[in-house]
C-alpha positions as CSV (number, residue, x, y, z in Angstrom):
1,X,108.6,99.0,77.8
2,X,105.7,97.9,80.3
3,X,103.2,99.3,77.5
4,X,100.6,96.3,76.8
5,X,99.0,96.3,73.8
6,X,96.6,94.2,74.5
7,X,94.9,96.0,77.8
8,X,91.3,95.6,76.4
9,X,88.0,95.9,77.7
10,X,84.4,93.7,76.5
11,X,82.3,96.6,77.2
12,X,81.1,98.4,74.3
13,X,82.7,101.8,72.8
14,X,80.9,104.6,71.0
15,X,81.7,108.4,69.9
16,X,79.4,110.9,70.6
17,X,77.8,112.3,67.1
18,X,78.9,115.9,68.3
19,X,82.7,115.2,68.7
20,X,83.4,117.2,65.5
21,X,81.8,120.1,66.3
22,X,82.7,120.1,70.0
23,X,86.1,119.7,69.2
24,X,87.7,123.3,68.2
25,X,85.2,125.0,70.7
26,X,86.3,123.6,73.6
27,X,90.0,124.1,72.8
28,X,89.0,127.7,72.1
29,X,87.2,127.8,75.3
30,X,90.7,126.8,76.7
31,X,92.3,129.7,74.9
32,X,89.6,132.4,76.4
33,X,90.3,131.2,79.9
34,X,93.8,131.5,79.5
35,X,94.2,127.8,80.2
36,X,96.9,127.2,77.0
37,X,98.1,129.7,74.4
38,X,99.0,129.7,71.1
39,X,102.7,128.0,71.6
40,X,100.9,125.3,73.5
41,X,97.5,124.1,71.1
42,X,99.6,121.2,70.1
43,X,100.1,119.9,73.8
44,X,96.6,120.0,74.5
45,X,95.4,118.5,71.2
46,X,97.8,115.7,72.2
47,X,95.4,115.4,75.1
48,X,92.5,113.9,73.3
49,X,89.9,115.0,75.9
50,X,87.3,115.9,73.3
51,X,87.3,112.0,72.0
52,X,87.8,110.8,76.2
53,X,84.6,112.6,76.7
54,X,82.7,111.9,73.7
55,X,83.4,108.1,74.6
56,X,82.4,108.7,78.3
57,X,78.8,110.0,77.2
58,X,78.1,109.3,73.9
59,X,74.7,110.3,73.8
60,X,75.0,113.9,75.7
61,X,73.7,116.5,73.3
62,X,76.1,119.3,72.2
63,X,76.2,121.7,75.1
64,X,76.7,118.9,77.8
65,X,79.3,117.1,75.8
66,X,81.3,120.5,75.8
67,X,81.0,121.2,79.2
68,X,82.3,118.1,79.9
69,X,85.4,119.1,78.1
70,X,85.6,122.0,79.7
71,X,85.4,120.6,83.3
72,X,88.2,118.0,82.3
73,X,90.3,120.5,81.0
74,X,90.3,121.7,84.4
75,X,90.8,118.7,85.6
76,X,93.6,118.1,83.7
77,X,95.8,121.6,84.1
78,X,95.3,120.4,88.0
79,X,97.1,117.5,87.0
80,X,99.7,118.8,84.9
81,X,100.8,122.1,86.3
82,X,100.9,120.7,90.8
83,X,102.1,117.4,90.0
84,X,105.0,115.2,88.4
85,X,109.2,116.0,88.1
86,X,108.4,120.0,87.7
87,X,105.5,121.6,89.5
88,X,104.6,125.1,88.4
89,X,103.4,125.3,92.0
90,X,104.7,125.2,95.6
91,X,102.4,122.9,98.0
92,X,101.8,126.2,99.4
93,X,100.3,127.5,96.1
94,X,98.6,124.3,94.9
95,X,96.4,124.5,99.1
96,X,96.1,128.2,98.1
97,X,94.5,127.2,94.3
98,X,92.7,124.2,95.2
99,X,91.0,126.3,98.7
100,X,90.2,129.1,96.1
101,X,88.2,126.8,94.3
102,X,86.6,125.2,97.2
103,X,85.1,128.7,98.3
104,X,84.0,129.8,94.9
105,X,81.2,126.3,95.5
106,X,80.3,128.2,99.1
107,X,79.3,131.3,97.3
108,X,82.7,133.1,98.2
109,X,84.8,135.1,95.6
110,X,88.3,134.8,96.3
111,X,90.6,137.5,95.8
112,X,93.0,135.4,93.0
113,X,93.8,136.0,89.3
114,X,94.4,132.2,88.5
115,X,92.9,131.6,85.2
116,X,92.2,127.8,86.7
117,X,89.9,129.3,89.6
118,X,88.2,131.2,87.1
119,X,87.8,128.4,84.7
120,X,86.5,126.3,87.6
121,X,84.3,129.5,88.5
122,X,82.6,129.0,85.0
123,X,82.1,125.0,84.9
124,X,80.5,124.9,88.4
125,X,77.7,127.0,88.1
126,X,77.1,125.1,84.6
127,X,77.2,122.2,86.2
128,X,75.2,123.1,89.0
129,X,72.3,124.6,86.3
130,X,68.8,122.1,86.7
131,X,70.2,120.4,89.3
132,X,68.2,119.9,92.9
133,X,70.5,121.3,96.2
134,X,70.8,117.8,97.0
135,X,72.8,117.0,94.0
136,X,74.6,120.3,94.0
137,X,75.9,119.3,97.4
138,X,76.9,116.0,97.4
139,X,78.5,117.3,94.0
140,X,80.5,120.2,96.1
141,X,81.5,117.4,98.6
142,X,83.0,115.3,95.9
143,X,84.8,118.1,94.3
144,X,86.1,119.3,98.0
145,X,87.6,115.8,98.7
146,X,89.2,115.5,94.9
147,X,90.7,119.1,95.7
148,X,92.0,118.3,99.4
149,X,93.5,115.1,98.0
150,X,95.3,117.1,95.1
151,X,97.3,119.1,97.6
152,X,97.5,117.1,99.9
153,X,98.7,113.6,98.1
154,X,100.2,113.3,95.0
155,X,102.2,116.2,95.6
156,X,103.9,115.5,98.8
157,X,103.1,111.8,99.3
158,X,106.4,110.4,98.3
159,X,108.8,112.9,99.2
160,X,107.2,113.0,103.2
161,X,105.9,109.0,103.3
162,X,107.8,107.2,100.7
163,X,106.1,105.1,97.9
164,X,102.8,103.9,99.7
165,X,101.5,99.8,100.0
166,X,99.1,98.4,97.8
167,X,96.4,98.6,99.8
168,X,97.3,102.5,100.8
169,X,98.1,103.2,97.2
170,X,94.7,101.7,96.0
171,X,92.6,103.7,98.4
172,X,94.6,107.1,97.8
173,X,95.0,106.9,94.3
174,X,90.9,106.3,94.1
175,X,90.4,109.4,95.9
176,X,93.0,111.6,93.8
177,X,91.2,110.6,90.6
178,X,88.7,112.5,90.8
179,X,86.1,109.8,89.2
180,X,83.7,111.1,92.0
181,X,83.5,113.7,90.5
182,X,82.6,112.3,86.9
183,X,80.1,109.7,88.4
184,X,77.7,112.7,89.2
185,X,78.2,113.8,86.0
186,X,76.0,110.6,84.9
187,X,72.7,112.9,85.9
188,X,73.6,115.9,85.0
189,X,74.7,115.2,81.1
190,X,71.4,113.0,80.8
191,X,69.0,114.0,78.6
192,X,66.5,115.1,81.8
193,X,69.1,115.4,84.4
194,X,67.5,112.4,86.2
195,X,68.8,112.1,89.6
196,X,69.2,108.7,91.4
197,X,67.3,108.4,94.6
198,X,68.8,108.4,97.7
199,X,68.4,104.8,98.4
200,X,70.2,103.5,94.8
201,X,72.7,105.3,95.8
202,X,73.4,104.5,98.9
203,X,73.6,100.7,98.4
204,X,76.9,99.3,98.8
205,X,76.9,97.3,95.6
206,X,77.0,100.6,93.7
207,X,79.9,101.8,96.0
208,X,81.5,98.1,95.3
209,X,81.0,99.4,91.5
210,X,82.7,102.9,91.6
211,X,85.5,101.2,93.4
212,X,85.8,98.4,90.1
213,X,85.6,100.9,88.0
214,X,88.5,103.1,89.3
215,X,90.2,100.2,89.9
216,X,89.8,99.4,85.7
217,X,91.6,103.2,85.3
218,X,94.5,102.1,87.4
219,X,95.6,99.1,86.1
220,X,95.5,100.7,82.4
221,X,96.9,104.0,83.3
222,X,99.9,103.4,85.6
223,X,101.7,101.1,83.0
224,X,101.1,102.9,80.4
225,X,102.9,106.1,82.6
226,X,105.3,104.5,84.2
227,X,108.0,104.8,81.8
228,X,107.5,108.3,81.0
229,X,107.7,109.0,85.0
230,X,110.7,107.2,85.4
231,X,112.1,109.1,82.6
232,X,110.8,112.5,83.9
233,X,111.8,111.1,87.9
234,X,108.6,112.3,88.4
235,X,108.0,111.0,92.7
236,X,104.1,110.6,91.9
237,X,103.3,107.0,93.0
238,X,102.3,104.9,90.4
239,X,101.1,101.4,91.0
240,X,104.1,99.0,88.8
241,X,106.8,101.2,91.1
242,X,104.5,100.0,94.8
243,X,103.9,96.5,93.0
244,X,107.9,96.1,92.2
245,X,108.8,97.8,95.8
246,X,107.0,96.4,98.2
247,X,105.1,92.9,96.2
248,X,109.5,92.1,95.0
249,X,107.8,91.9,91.2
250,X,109.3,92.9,88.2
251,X,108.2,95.8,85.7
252,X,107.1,92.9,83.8
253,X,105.5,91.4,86.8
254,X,103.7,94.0,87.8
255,X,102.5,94.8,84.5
256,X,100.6,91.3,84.2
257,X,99.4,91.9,88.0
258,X,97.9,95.0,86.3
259,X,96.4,93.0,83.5
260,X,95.0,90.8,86.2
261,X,93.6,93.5,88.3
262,X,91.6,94.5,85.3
263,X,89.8,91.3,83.9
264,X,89.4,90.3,87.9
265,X,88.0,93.9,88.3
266,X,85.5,93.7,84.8
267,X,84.9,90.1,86.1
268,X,83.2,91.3,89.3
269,X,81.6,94.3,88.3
270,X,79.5,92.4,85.8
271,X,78.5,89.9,88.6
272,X,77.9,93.0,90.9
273,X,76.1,95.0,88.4
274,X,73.2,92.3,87.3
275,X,72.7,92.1,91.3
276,X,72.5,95.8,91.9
277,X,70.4,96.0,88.6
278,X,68.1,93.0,89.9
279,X,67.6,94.5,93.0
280,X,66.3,97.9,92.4
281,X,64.1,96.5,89.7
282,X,62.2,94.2,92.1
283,X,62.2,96.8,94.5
284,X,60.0,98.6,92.3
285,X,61.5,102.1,91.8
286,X,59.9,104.2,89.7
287,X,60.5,104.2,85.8
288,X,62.3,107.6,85.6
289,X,64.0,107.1,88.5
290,X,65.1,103.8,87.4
291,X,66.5,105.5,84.2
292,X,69.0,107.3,86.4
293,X,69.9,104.1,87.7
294,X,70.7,102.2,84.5
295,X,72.0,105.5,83.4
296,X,74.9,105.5,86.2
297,X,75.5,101.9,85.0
298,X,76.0,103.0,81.2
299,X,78.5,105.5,82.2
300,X,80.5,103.5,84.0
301,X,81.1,100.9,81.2
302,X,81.3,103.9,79.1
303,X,84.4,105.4,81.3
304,X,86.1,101.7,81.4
305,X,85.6,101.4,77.6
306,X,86.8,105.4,76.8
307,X,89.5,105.2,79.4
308,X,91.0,101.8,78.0
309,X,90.6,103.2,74.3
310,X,91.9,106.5,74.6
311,X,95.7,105.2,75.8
312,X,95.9,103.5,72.4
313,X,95.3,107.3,70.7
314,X,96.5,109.4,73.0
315,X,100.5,110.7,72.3
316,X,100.8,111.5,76.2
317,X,103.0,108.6,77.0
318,X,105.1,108.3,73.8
319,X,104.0,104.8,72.7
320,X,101.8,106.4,70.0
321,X,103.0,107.8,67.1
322,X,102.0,111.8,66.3
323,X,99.3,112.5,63.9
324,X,100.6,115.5,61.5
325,X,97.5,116.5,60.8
326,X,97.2,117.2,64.7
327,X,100.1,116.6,67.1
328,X,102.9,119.5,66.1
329,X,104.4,120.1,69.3
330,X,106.3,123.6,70.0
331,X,109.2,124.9,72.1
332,X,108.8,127.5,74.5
333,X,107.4,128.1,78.1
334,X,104.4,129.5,78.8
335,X,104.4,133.0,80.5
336,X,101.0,133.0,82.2
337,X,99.1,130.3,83.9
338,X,98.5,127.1,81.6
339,X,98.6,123.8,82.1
340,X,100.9,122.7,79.0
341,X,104.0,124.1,79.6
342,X,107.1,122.8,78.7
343,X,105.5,119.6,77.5
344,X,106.0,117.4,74.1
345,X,103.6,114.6,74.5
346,X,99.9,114.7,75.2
347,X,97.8,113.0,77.8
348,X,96.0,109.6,78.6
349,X,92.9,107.5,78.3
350,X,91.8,106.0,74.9
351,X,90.7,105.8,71.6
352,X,92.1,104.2,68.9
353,X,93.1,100.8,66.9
354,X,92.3,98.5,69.6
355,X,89.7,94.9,69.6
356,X,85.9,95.1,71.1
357,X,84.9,98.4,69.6
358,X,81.8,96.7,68.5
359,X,80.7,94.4,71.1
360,X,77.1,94.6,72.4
361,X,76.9,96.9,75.7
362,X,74.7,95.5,78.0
């Protein structure tokens, strides 16, 4: 099994205080938006995306932390329902679900009864609340791009391209994870919704940084799935099947190449950070605006740290064993729309008995 149990990062992981009490309402909030149902709690317990997002921003207060669940839970019935061995979805209908969406950010209301477009309806304009135009757009643009990409990649990619290259996979697979997405959500779950200025972000050291990052999610998540794809036959790429198709490795092989990518990828991103960091404190930006900018920086070792953790919790790829108290998966199939159909193991991204979970942040 390519599952590596010792896939670690050095960067600091904390739970957010609120992850109790966060916990049952955003399931519920899943329940009122017709997202899961009462045959399929279990799956989406098994999902863990109140503990991935209390990890992630561990010091958002109570309503942010929420609504962060709430947008992954999104986020995640995207995932699970258009992609993998047994879409719920033609291509046809994933364009149509993924353009609804798109509108509902350009003001439109589109004629559609899919609980997801009207769950998405609810976390935009939350997210958008305090926010300047500037952030709303660029926001909106990294949403559009996550969205085009989910139709247009991961579904279809295989079957009318073939299993990508490296380099192809690596670029794609960045865009389809939708961590542009999350990185805005650095300013908005802050304390005073800070924005970074224009300039910060537009420096290609922190563009060099959101690519390490993603880069950290990758080789921890794709050998972690693999297994469970190749059971399923799910056709998603994944980045052990490009490694041992078009690099001649073995699973094992690749899996290393995977450990690799992720120390070379922490490796650079702490040499890269302390420059960007450096820089922009010379340059003499303003003390709240320089907040945002440290802020961005937090998150992203909080996402390496959460995402690395959460696989060692998570029952999604069957390497963990159930909790009783939680994890009580149920037959059936889910009559309306839902993201956990048909499914007997949760999701991915970690939490759990792993080293480093006291080592000093920054």
């Amino acid at each position: 099994m390519p599952f590596v149990a010792d896939f670690a990062t050095p960067f600091r992981y904390r739970l957010n205080p609120h992850l109790a009490e966060i916990t049952p309402l955003a399931r519920q909030w899943m329940r009122d938006f017709d997202l899961i149902d009462d045959a399929h709690v279990a799956e989406y317990e098994m999902a863990r995306i109140p503990e991935l997002m209390s990890a992630a921003y561990p010091k958002a207060d109570i309503a942010d932390l929420l609504l962060s669940c709430h947008a992954m839970g999104v986020m995640f019935t995207l995932e699970d329902e258009d992609c993998g061995s047994n879409p719920r979805h033609t291509v046809e209908g994933i364009t149509a679900r993924c353009n609804a969406m798109i509108s509902l950010m350009h003001n439109e209301k589109p004629d559609t009864d899919d609980p997801v477009v009207h769950a998405f309806n609810d976390v935009w304009h939350r997210l958008r609340d305090g926010m300047s135009d500037a952030w709303a757009a660029r926001h909106r643009d990294n949403w559009t791009a996550f969205l085009t990409n989910h139709y247009a990649w991961e579904p279809v990619v295989v079957e009318n391209h073939g299993m990508p290259s490296l380099t192809d996979y690596l670029r794609d697979r960045a865009d389809s994870s939708g961590m542009y997405v999350l990185y805005d959500w650095s300013e908005r779950l802050s304390p005073d919704r800070i924005e970074i200025p224009q300039q910060a972000l537009d420096d290609p050291r922190l563009a060099t940084l959101h690519r390490l990052c993603i880069n950290t999610i990758i080789a921890i998540n794709d050998p972690h799935s693999y297994e469970r794809e190749l059971r399923r036959n799910d056709p998603v790429p994944n980045l052990v099947k490009v490694l041992v198709q078009h690099e001649n490795l073995t699973v094992d092989q690749a899996v290393e190449y995977a450990r690799t990518m992720l120390s070379d990828a922490i490796e650079e991103y702490v040499e890269v950070e302390f420059d960007y960091l450096s820089h922009w404190w010379h340059a003499g930006l303003p003390p709240r605006q320089m907040t945002a900018v440290e802020q961005r920086l937090r998150d992203l070792r909080n996402w390496t740290s959460s995402n690395c953790r959460w696989h060692y919790i998570t029952p999604r790829y069957d390497h963990v064993s159930l909790d009783p108290e939680r994890d009580h998966p149920r037959g059936g199939q889910r009559q309306g729309g839902g993201a956990f159909a048909g499914q007997t193991a949760g999701f991915a991204d970690g939490v759990g008995a792993t080293p480093h979970e006291d080592e000093a942040d920054q």
